[in-house]
N, C-alpha and C positions, 0 to 999 in steps of 0.2 A: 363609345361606351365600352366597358368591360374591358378585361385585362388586355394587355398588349407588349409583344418582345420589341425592343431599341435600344438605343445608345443609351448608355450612364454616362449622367454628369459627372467630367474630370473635373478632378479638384487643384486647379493651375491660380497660384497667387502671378500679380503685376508684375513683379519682379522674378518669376518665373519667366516671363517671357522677352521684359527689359530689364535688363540687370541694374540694380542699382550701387553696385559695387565690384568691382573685378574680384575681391575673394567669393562673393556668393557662389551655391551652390544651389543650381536649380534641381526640383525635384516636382515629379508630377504624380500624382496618384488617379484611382480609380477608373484609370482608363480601361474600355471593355464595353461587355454587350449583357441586356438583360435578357432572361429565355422565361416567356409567360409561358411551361408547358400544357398546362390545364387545371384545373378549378382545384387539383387538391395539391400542386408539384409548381416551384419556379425555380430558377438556377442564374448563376451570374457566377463568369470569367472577366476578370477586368487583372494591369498590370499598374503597377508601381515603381517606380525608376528615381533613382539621384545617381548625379553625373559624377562620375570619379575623379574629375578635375581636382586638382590639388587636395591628393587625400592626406587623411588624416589619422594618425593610430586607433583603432576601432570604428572606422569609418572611412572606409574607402572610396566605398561609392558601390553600388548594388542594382539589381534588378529583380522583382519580384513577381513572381507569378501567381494567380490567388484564384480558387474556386470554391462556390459555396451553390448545396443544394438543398433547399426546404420542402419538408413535407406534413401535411395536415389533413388528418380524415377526421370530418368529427363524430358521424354515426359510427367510426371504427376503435372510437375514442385510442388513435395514433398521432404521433406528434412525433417530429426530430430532426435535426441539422445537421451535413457534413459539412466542413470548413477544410483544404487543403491550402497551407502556401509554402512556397521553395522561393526562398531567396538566396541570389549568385552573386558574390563578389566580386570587384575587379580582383581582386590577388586569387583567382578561382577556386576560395573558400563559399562552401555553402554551408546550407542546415533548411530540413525539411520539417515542418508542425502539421500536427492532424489531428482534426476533435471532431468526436462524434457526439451528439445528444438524440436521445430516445427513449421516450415514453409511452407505456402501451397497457390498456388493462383488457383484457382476455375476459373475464367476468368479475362477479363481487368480491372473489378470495383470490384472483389471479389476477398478481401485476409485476411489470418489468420496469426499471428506468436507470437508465446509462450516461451517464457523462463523462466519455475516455478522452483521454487527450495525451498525446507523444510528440516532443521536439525532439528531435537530432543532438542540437548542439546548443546547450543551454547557455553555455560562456558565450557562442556569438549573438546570443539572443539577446542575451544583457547587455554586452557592447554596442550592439549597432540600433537597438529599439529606440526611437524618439519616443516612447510611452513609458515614465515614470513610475506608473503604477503596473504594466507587465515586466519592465527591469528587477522589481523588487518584491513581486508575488511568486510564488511555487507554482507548478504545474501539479494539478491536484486532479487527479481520476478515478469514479466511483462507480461500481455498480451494484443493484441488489433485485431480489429478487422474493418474492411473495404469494405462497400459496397454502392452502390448506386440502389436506390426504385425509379425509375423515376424522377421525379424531384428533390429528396432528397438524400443530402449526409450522410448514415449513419455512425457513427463510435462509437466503443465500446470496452472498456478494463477495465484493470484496472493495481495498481502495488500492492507489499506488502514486506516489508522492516527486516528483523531478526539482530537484531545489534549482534555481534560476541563477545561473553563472557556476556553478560547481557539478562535480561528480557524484553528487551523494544522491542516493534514492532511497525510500522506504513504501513499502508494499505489505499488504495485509490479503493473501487471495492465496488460496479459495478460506470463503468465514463461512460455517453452515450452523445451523441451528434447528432442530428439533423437538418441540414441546409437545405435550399431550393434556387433554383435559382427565380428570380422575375418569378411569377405566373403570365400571364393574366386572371382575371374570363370574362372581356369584353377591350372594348374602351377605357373605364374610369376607369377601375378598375386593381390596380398591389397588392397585399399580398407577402410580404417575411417574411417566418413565419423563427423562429430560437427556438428551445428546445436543453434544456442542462437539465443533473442531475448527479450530484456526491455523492460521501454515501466518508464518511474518520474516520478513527477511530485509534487511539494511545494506544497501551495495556500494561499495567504493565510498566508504565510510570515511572521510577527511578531519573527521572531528578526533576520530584516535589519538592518541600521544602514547608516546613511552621510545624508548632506545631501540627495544628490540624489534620494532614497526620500521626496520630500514634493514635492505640488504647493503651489503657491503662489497668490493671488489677493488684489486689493485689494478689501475692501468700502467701505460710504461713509464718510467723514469719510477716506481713505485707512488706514484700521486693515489692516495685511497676517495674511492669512489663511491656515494651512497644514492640508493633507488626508495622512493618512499612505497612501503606498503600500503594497499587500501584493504582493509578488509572486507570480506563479506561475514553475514552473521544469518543463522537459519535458526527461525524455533518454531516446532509442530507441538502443541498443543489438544489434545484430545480428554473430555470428561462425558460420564456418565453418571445419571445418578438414577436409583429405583427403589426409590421409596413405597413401603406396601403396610395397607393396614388389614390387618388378620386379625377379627373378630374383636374391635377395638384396640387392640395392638397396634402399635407405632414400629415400625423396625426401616430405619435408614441405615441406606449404602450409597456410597457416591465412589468414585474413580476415578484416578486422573493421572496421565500417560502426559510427560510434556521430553522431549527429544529436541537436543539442541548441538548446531554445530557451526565452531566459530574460526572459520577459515584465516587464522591470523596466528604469529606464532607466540606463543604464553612461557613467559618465565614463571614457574614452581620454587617455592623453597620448601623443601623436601624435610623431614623430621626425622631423625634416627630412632634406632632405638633406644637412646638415651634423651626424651627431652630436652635437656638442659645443655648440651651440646649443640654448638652452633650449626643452625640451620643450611642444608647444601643446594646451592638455586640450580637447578634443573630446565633446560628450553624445548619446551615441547613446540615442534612443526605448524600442530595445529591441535583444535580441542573437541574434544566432542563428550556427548552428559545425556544421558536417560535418565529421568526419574519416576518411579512409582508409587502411587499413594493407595491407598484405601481407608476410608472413614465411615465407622458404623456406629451405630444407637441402636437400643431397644428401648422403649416406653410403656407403661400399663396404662390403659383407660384411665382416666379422670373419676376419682369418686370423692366423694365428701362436695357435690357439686353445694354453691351457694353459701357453705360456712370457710372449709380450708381450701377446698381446691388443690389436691395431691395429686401430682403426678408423677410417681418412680420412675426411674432410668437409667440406663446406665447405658457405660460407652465406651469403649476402646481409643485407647491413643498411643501414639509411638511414645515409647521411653525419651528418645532422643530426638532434637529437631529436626527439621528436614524431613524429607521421603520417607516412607518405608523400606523400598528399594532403592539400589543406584548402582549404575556404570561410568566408568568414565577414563578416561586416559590414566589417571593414576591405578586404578580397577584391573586395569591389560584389557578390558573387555569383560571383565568378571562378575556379574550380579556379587551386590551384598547387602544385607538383609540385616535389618534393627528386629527388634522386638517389642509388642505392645503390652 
């Protein structure tokens, strides 16, 4: 009775072991040892193998090495899984995958849970997977986080995205968030402050199109030669807002800083001083963009309760779309400033 470490059953079909046909290709899994290490921990090393006998483009033939460790406390209300596997090619092409899962709560307002996960090399993943549905899913990796600081609800994560056979990734990390319950400072006074900031970034971006996403180069004989760009893309993201009510008074403020920078290079068409003169296309290396906003209200108390229901206000807005503020390559670097 009770747990116990031994051999796992390999998973070996008949024809694994008698061929029934000179192209087959035998292939044996789950071979390995199970480790019961004690009532809250087990663990299992086992290997996977197909024979590289007459390979095949995206299939050569492989060896796979695999470990997985569980753990479980439940008076510590803990929970989570490592998974490691490396699989080698015959043509000595590898790629290594790692997920981690983990959940934990600390107490009523405190809790953790993890789902990371990193492949290597997502193209051989696609190629050589017998699993239809890992060929054609993303690698999707999430974490977040949950607590409360007194009057404040914190919350913190992030995701990060591996699309399956391409280069492309998208990531949202670090995402924070900061709420508050209305604050009394007195009689008169309530502050419900709100903070947020997100960071997101797109890498080796293969979805781009356009001419200028290629480098160029002459080799000899003058043969012209193109290198495709991948872009990266960065946007940080930051707002506040501190809304206060002063002896029934309403008066909103909100703020928001977003900074963006897109590692790719951008053709402009440039406007003279004459409008109506054709436009001059300008290529900038790469891009980069600050923007700043401010949005504010004042409001009076509510009177004429039950027949009209008035409430005055009034509010500030930019003249012109966009920002308040803004920097950017066409800028030099330069703040410039609309008016409300």
């Amino acid at each position: 009775s009770g747990r116990r470490s031994g051999l796992l059953p390999p998973r070996v079909g008949v024809s694994d072991i008698v061929r029934n046909s000179p192209t087959y290709r035998r292939q044996i899994e789950n071979l390995g040892w199970y480790f019961a290490i004690n009532d809250y921990m087990d663990a299992k090393a086992y290997l996977d193998w197909r024979s590289g006998v007459r390979p095949r483009d995206g299939d050569p033939g492989w060896t796979q090495y695999n470990g997985e460790l569980n753990y479980k406390w439940l008076n510590r209300f803990l929970a989570g899984r490592v998974n490691v596997r490396h699989r080698t090619f015959v043509d000595d092409s590898r790629y290594t995958n790692i997920a981690w899962s983990h959940t934990q709560q600390f107490n009523e307002q405190r809790r953790i849970s993890a789902n990371l996960q990193y492949a290597g090399d997502t193209r051989l993943l696609a190629q050589s997977t017998t699993n239809a549905f890992e060929s054609s899913s993303n690698i999707v990796s999430s974490l977040s986080y949950s607590d409360r600081l007194g009057p404040f609800a914190l919350s913190a994560g992030g995701d990060r995205t591996q699309f399956t056979g391409r280069p492309y990734i998208t990531q949202s990390f670090p995402r924070l968030s900061l709420t508050a319950e209305p604050m009394n400072v007195g009689d008169w006074l309530t502050w419900t402050p709100k903070f947020s900031f997100n960071r997101t970034e797109s890498l080796n971006d293969d979805r781009a199109t356009g001419s200028v996403l290629f480098r160029y180069r002459l080799l000899e004989g003058g043969v012209l030669d193109s290198v495709r760009i991948l872009p990266d893309k960065r946007t940080m993201t930051t707002s506040f807002d501190t809304p206060l009510r002063i002896f029934g008074f309403n008066w909103q403020n909100s703020f928001t800083i977003q900074d963006q920078v897109d590692e790719a290079p951008r053709l402009i068409q440039l406007i003279g001083d004459d409008p109506s003169a054709p436009r001059t296309p300008f290529l900038f290396q790469d891009w980069y963009s600050t923007d700043v906003d401010w949005q504010t209200s004042f409001s009076l108390p509510n009177f004429l309760p039950g027949r009209w229901n008035v409430t005055p206000s009034v509010s500030l807005a930019n003249v012109a779309s966009g920002p308040f503020a803004i920097r950017n390559r066409l800028s030099g670097g330069e703040w410039v400033y609309q008016t409300k």
